[in-house]
mmCIF file of the C-alpha atoms, coordinates in Angstrom:
data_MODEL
# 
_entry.id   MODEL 
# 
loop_
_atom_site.group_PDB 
_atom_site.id 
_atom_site.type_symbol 
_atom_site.label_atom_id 
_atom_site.label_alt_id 
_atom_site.label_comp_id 
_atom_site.label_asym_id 
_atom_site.label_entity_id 
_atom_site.label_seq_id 
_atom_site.pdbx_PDB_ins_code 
_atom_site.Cartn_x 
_atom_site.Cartn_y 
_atom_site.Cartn_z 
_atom_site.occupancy 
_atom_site.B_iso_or_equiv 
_atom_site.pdbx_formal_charge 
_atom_site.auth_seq_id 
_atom_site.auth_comp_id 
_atom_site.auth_asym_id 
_atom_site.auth_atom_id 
_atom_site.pdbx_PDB_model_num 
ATOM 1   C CA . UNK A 1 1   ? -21.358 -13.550 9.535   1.00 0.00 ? 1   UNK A CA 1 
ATOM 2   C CA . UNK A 1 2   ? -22.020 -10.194 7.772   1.00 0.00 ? 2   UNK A CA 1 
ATOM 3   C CA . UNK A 1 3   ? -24.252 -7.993  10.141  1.00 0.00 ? 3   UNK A CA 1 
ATOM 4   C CA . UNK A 1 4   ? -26.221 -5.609  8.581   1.00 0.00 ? 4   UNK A CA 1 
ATOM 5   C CA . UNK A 1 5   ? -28.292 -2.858  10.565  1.00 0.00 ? 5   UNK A CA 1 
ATOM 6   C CA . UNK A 1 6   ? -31.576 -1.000  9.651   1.00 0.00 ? 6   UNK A CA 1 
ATOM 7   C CA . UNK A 1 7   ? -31.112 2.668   8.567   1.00 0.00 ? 7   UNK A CA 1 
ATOM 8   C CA . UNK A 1 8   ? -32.971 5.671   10.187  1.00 0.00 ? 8   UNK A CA 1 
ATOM 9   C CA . UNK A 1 9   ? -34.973 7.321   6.764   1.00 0.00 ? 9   UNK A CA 1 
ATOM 10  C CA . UNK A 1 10  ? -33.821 10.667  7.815   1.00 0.00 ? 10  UNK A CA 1 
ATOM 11  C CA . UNK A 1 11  ? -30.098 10.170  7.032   1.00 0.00 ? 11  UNK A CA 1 
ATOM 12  C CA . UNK A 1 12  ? -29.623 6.480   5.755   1.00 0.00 ? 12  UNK A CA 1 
ATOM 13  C CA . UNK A 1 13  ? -26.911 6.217   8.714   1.00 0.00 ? 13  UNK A CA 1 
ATOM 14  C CA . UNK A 1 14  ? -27.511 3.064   10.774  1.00 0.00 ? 14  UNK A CA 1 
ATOM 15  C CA . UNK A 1 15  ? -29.029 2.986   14.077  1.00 0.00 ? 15  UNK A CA 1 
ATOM 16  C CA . UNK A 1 16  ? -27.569 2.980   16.943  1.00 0.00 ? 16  UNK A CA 1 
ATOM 17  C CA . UNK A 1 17  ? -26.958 -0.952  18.897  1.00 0.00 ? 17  UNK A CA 1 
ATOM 18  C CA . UNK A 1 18  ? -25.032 -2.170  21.940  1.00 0.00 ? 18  UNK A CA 1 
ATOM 19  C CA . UNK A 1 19  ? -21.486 -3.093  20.710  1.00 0.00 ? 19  UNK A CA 1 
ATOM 20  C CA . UNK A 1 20  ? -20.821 -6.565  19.923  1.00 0.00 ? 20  UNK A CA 1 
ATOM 21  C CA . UNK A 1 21  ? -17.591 -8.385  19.204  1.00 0.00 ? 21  UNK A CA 1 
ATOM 22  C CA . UNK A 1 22  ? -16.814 -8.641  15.577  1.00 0.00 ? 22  UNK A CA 1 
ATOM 23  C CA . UNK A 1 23  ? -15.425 -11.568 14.152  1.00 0.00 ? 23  UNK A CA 1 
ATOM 24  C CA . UNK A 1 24  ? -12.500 -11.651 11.789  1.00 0.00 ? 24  UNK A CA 1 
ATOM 25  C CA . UNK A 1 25  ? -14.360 -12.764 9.131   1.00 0.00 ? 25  UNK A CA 1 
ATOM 26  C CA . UNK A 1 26  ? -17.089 -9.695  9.543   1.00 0.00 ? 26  UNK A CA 1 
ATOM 27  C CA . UNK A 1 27  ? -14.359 -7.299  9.538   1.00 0.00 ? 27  UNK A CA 1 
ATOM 28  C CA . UNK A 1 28  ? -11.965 -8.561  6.794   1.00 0.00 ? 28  UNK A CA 1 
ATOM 29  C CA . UNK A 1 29  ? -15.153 -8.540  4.095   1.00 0.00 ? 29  UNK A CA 1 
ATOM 30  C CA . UNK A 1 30  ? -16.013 -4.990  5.403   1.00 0.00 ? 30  UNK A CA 1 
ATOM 31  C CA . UNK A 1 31  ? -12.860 -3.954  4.757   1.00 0.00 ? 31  UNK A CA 1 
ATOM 32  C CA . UNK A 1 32  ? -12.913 -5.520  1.113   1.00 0.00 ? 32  UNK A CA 1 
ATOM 33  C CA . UNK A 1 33  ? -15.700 -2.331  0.413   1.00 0.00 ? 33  UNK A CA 1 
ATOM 34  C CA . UNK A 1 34  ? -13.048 -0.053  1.004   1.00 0.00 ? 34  UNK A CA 1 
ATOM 35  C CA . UNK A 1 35  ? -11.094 1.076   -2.050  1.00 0.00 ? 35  UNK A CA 1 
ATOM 36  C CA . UNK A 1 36  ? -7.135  1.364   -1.457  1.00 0.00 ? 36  UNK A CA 1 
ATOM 37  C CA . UNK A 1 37  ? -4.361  2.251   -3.720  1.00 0.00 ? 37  UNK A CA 1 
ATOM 38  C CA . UNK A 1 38  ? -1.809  -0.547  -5.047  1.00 0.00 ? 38  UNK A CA 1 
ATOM 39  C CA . UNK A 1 39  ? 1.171   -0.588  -3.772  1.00 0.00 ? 39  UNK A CA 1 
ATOM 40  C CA . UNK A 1 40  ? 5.047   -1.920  -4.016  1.00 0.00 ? 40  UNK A CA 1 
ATOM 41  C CA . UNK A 1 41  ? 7.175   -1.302  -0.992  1.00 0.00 ? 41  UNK A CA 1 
ATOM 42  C CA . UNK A 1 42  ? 10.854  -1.436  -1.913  1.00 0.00 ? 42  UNK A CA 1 
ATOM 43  C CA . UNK A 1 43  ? 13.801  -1.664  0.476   1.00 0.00 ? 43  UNK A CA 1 
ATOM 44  C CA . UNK A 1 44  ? 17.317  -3.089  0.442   1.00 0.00 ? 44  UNK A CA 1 
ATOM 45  C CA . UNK A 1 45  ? 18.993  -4.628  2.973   1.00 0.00 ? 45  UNK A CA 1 
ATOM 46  C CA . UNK A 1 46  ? 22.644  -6.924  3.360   1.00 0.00 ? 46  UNK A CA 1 
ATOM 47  C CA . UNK A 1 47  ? 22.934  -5.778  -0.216  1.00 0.00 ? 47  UNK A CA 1 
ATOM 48  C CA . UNK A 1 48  ? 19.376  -7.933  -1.705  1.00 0.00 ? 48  UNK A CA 1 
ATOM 49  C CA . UNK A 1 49  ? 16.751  -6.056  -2.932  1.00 0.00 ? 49  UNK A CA 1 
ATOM 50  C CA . UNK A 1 50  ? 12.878  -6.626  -1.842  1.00 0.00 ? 50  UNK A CA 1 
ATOM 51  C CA . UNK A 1 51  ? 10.031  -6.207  -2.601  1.00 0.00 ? 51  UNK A CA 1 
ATOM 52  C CA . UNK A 1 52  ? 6.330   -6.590  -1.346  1.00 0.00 ? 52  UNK A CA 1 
ATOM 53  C CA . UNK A 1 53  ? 2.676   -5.147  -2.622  1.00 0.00 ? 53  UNK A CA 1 
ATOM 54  C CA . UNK A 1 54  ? 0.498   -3.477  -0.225  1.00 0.00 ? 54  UNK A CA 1 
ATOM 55  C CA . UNK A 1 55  ? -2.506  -1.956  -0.280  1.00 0.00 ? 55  UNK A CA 1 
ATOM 56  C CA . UNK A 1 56  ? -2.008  -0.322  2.850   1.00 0.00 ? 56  UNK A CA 1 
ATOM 57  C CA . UNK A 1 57  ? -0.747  3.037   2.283   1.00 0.00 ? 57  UNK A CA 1 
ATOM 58  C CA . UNK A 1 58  ? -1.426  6.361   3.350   1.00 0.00 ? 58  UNK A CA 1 
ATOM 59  C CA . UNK A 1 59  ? -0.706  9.674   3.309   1.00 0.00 ? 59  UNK A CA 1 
ATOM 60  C CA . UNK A 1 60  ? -0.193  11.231  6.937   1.00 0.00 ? 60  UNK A CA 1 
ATOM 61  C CA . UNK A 1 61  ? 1.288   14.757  6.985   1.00 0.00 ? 61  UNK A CA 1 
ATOM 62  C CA . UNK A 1 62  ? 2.058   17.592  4.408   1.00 0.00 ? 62  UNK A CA 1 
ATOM 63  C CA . UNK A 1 63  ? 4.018   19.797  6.929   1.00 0.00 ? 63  UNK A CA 1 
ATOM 64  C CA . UNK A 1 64  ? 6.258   18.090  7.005   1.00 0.00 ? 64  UNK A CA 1 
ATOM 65  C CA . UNK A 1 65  ? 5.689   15.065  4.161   1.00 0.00 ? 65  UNK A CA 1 
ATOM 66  C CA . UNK A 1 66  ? 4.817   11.806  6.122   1.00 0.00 ? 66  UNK A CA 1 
ATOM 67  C CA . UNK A 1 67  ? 3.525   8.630   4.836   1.00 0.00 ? 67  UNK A CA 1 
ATOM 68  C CA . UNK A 1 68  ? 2.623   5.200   6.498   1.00 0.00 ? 68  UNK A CA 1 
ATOM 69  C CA . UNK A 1 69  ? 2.923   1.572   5.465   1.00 0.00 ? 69  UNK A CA 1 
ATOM 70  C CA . UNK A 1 70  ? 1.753   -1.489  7.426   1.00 0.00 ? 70  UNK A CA 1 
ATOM 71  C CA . UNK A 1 71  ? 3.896   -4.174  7.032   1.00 0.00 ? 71  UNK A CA 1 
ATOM 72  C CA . UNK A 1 72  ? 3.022   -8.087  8.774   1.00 0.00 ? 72  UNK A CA 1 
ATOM 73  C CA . UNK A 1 73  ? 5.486   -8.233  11.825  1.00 0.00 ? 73  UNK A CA 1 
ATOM 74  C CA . UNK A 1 74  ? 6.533   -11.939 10.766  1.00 0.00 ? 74  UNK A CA 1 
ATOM 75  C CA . UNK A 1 75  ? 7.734   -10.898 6.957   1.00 0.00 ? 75  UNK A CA 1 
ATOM 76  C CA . UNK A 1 76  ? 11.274  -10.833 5.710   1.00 0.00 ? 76  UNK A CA 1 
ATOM 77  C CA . UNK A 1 77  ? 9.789   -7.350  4.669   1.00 0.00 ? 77  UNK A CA 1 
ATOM 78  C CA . UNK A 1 78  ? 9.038   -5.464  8.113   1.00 0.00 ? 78  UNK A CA 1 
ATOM 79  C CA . UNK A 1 79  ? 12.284  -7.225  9.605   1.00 0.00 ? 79  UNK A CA 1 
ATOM 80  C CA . UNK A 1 80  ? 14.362  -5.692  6.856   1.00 0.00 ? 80  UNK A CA 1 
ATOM 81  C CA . UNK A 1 81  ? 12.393  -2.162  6.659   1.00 0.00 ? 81  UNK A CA 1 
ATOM 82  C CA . UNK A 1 82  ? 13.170  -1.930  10.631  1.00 0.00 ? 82  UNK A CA 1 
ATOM 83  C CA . UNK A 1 83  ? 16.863  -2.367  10.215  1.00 0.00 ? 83  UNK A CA 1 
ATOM 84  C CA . UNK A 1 84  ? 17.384  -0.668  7.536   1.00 0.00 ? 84  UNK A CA 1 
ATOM 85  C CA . UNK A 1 85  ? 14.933  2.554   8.661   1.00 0.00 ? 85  UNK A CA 1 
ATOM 86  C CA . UNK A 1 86  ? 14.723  3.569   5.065   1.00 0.00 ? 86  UNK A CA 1 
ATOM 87  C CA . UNK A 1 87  ? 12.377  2.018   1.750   1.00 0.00 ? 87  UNK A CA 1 
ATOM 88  C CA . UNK A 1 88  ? 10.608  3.114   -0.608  1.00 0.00 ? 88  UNK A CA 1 
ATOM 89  C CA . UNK A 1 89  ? 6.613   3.190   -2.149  1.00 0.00 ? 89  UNK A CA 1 
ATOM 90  C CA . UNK A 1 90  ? 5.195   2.902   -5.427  1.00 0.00 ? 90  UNK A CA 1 
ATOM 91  C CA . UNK A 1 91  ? 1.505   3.562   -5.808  1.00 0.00 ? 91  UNK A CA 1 
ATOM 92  C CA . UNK A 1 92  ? 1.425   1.804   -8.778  1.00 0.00 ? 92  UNK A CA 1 
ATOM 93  C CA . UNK A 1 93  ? -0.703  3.472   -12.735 1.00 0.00 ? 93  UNK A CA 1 
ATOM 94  C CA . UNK A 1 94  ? -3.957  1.596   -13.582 1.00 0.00 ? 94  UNK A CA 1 
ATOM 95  C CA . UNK A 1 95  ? -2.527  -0.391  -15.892 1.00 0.00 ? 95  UNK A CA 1 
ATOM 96  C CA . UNK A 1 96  ? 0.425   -1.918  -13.522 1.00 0.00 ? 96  UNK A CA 1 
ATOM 97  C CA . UNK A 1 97  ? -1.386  -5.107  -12.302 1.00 0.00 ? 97  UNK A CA 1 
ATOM 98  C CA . UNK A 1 98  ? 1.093   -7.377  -13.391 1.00 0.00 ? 98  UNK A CA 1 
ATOM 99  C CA . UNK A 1 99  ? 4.091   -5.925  -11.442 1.00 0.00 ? 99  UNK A CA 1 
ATOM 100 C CA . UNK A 1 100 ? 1.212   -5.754  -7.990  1.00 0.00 ? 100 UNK A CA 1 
ATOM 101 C CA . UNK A 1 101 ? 0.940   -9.646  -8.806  1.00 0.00 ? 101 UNK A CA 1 
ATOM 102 C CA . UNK A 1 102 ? 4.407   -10.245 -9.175  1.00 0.00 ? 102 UNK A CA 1 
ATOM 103 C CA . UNK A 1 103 ? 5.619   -8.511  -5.747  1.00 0.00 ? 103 UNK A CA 1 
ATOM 104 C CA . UNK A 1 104 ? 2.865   -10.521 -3.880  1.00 0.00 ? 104 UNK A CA 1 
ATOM 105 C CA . UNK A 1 105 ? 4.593   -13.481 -5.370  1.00 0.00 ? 105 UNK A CA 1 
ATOM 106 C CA . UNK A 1 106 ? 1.689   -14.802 -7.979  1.00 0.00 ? 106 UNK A CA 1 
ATOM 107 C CA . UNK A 1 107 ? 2.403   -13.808 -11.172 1.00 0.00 ? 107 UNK A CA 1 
ATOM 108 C CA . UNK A 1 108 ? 0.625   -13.815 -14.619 1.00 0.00 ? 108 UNK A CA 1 
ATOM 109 C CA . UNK A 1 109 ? 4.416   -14.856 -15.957 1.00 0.00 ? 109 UNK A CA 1 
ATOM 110 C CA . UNK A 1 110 ? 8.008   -15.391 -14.768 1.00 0.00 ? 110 UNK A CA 1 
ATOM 111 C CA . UNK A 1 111 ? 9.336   -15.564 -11.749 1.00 0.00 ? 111 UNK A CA 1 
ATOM 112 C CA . UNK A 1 112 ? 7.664   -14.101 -8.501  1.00 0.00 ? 112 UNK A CA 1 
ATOM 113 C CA . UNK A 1 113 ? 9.494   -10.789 -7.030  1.00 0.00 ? 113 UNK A CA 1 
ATOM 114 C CA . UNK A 1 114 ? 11.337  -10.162 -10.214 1.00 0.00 ? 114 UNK A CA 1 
ATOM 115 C CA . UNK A 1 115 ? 12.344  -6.641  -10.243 1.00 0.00 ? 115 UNK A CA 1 
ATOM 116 C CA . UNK A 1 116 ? 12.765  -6.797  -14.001 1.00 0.00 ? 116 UNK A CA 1 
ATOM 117 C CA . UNK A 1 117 ? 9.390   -7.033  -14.519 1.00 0.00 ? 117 UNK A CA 1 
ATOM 118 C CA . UNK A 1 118 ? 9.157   -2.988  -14.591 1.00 0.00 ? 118 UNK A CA 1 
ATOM 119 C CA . UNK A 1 119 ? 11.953  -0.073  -15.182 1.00 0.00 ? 119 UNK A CA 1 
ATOM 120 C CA . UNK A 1 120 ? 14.099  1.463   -12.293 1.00 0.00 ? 120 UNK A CA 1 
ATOM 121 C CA . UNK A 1 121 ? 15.317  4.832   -11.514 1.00 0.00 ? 121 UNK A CA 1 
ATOM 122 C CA . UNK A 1 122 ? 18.431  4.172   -9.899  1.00 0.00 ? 122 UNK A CA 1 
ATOM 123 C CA . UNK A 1 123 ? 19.591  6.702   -7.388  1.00 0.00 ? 123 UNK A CA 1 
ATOM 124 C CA . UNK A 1 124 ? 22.871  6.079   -6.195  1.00 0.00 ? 124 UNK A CA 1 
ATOM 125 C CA . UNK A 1 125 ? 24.678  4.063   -3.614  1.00 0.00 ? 125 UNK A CA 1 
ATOM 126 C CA . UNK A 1 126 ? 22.644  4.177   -0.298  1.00 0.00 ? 126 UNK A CA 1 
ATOM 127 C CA . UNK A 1 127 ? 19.343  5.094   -1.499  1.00 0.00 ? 127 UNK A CA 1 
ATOM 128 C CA . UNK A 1 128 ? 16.328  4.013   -2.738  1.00 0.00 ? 128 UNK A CA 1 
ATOM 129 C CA . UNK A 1 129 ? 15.708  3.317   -6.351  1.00 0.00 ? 129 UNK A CA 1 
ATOM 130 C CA . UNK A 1 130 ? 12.126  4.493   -7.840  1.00 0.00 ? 130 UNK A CA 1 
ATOM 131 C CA . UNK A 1 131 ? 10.100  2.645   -10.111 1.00 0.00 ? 131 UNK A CA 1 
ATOM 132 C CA . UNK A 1 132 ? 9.600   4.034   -13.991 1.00 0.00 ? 132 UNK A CA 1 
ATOM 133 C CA . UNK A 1 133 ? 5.870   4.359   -14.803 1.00 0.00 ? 133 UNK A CA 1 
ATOM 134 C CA . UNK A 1 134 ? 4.012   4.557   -12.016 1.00 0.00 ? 134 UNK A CA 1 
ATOM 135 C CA . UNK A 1 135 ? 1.208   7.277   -10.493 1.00 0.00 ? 135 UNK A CA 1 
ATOM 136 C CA . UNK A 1 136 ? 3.567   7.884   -7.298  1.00 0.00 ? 136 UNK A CA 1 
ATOM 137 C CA . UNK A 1 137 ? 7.193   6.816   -6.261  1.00 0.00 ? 137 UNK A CA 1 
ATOM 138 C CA . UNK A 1 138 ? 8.668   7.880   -2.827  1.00 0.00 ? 138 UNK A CA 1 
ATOM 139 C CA . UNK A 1 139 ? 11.696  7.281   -0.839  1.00 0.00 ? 139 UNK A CA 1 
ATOM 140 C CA . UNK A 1 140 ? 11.158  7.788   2.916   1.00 0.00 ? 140 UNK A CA 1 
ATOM 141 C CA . UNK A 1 141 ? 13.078  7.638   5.798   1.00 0.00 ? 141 UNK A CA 1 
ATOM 142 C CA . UNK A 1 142 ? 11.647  5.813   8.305   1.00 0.00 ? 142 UNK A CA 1 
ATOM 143 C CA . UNK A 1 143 ? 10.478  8.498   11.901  1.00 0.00 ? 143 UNK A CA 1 
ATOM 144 C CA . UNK A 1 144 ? 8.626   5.774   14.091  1.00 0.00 ? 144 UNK A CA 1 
ATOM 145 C CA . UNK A 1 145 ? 6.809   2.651   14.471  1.00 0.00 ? 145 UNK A CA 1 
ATOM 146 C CA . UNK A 1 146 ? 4.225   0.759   16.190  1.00 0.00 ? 146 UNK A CA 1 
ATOM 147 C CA . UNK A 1 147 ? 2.830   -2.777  16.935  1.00 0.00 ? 147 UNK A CA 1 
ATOM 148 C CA . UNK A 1 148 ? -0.643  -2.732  16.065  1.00 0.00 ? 148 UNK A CA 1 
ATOM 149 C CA . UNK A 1 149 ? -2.519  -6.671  15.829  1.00 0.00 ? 149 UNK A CA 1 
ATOM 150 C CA . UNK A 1 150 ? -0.579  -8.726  12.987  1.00 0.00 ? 150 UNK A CA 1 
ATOM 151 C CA . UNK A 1 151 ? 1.115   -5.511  11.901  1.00 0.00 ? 151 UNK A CA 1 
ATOM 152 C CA . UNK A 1 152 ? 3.290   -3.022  12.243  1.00 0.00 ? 152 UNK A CA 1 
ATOM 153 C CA . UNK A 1 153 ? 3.121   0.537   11.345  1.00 0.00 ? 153 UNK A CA 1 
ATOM 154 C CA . UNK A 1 154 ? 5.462   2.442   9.501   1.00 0.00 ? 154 UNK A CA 1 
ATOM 155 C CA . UNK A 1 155 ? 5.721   6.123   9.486   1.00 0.00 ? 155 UNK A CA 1 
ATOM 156 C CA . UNK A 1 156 ? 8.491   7.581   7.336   1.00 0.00 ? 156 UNK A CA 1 
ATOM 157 C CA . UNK A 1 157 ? 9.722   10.961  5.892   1.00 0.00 ? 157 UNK A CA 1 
ATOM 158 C CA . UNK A 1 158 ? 9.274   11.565  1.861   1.00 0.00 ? 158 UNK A CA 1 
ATOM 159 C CA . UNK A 1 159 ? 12.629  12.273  1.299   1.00 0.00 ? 159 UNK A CA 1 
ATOM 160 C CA . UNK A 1 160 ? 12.115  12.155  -2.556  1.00 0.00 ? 160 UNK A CA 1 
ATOM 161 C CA . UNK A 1 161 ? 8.710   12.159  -5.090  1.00 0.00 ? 161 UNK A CA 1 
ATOM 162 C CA . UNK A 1 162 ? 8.457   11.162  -8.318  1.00 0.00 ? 162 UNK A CA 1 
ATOM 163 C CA . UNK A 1 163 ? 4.938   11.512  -9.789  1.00 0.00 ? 163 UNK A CA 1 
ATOM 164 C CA . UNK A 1 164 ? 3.250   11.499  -12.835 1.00 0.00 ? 164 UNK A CA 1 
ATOM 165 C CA . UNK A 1 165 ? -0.541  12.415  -13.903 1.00 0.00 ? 165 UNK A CA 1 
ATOM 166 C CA . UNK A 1 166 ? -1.185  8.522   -14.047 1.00 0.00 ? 166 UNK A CA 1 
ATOM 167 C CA . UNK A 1 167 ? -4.453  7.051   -12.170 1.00 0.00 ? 167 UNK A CA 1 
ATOM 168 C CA . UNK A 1 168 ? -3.728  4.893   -9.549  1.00 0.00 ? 168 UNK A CA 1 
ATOM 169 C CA . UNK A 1 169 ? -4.632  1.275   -9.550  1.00 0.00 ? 169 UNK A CA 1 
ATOM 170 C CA . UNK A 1 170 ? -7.179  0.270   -6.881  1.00 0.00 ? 170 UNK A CA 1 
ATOM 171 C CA . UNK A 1 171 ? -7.788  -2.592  -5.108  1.00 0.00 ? 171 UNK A CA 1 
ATOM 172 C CA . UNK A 1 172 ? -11.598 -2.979  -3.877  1.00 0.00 ? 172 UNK A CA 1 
ATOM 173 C CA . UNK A 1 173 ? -13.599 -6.466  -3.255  1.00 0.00 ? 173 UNK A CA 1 
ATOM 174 C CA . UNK A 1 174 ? -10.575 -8.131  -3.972  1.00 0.00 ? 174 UNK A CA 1 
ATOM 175 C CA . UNK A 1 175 ? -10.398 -6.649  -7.132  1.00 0.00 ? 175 UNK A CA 1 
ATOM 176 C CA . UNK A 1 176 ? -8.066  -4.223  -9.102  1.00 0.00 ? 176 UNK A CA 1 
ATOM 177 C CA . UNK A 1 177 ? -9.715  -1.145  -10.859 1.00 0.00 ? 177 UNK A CA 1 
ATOM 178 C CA . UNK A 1 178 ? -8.999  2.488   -11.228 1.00 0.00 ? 178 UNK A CA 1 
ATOM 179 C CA . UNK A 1 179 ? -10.808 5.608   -10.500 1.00 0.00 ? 179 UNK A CA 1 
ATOM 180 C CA . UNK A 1 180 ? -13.789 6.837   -12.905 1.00 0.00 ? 180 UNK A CA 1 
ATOM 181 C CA . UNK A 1 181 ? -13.197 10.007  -15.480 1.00 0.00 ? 181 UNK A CA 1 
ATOM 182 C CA . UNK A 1 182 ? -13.545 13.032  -13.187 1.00 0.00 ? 182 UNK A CA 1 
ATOM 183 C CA . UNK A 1 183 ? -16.570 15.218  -14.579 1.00 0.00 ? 183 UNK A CA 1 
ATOM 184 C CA . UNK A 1 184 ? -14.632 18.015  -15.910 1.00 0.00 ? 184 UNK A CA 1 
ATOM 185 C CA . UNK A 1 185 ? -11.338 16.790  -15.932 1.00 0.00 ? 185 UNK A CA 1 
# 
């Protein structure tokens, strides 16, 4: 169950309770209000490409460039980005849903995680290859990780950026959508 609290009229913030325990449920459709950039995490590993979409991404550190992924401990994908310490991310353009569908495995046509469902950059033997047409692409190195719940957080070193002025494709209340015209822009 959803709880909802009442909102002081001074600031619209809610009101202070005791803490209670909140459910799964409660948490997972709070979490669908918050809007997160699409993306595909690549990696390779014994010689066989993967790929999985994520939508949880974020940027951690400029100084130096650090990202994070979280990754399900019990996927192919986290087992193969730990050995391998390397992968890459692709915030994928606005108008990219069909490759997020295909690398969670459901998509609109063909075959589920196939790569040739968008263009590749290749960049030589023993490193990542970036995807063609997206808002961001970034190979990272992974510098550390940690168990958190179902999950397990990747940090990693941008080791190479490819970016274009693309909008990002959002996912929010289990929807995808993209960012509104910026006033000005």
């Amino acid at each position: 169950m959803l709880r909802t609290f009442p909102t002081s009229s001074a600031h619209g913030l809610p009101c202070a309770r005791d803490a209670e325990p909140v459910s799964k449920e409660a948490f997972l459709s709070a979490m669908r209000q918050a809007a997160s950039p699409v993306c595909v995490v690549t990696t390779v590993a014994d010689g066989q490409r993967m790929a999985l979409t994520v939508s949880s991404f974020l940027s951690v550190s400029a100084d130096p460039p650090l990202v994070s992924v979280c990754i399900n401990r019990n996927s192919r994908m986290c087992s193969a980005m730990t050995a391998t310490g390397s992968f890459a991310v692709h915030i994928l353009a606005d108008d990219q849903a069909h490759i997020a569908d295909t690398f969670a495995g459901r998509p609109r046509a063909g075959e589920p995680y196939d790569f040739s469902c968008v263009e590749w950059i290749s960049q030589g033997a023993g490193r990542e290859p970036l995807m063609c047409g997206g808002a961001i692409s970034a190979e990272c190195s992974v510098v550390s990780t940690t168990d958190a719940g179902t999950h397990r957080l990747f940090i990693a070193a941008v080791k190479n950026l490819l970016t274009s002025e693309r909008r990002p494709l959002l996912f929010w209340n289990r929807l995808y959508t993209s960012p509104s015209a910026v006033a000005g822009a």
